[in-house]
N, C-alpha and C positions, 0 to 999 in steps of 0.2 A: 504494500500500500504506500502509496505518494505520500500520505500525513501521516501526522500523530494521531489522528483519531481513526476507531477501530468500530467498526460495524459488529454488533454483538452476534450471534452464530445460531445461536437461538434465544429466541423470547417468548415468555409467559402467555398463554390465551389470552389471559384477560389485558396484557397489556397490546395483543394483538386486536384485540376486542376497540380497546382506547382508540386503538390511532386509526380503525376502519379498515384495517385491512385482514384476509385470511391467511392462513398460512401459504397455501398455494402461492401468495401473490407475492409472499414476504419471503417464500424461497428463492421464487422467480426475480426478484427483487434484487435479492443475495447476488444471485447467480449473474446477472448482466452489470451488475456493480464489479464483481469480480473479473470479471470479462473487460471492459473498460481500463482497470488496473492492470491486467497483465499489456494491458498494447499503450499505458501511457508513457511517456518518458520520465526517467528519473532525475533528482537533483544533480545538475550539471551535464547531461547531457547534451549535448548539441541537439536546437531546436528543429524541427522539419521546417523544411522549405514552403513557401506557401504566398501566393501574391493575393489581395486582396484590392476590391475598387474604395476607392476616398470618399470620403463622407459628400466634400461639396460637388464632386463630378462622379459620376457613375462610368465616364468614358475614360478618366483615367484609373490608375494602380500604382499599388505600392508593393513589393517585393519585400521579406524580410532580407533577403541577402541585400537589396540598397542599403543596408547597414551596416553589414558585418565589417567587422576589425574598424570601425567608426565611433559606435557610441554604444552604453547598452540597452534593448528595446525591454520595454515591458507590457504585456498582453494584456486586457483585461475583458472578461466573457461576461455578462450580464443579460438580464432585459431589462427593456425600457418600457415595457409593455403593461 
């Protein structure tokens, strides 16, 4: 796992109960969470390549490699929504 925090492995019905969901959903849950972890990159890997369009033009992009050995970039995934 990328973090310090630790996805518990199994939990109590009734706190399955709590939070709406069944077990089925909360293995399945488990399981593509795990999945995600094994294909993330670790602390200090070299980032994948990957260009993306600019906020104020959609016609241009930006390339993470436009930066390398330049400055250091930092990502940030959200919604706005």
């Amino acid at each position: 796992m990328t973090t310090d925090q630790q996805i518990p492995r199994d939990l109590p019905d009734e706190v399955l109960k709590r939070l709406g969901l069944t077990r089925e959903r909360f293995e399945a849950m488990q399981k593509d969470h795990e999945e995600r972890e094994a294909r993330a990159p670790n602390v200090g890997d070299v980032a994948p390549a990957f260009t993306l369009p600019t906020l104020g033009d959609r016609d241009k992009s930006v390339s993470l490699s436009d930066f390398r050995d330049e400055r250091p970039v930092g990502l940030i995934f959200g919604s706005y929504t």
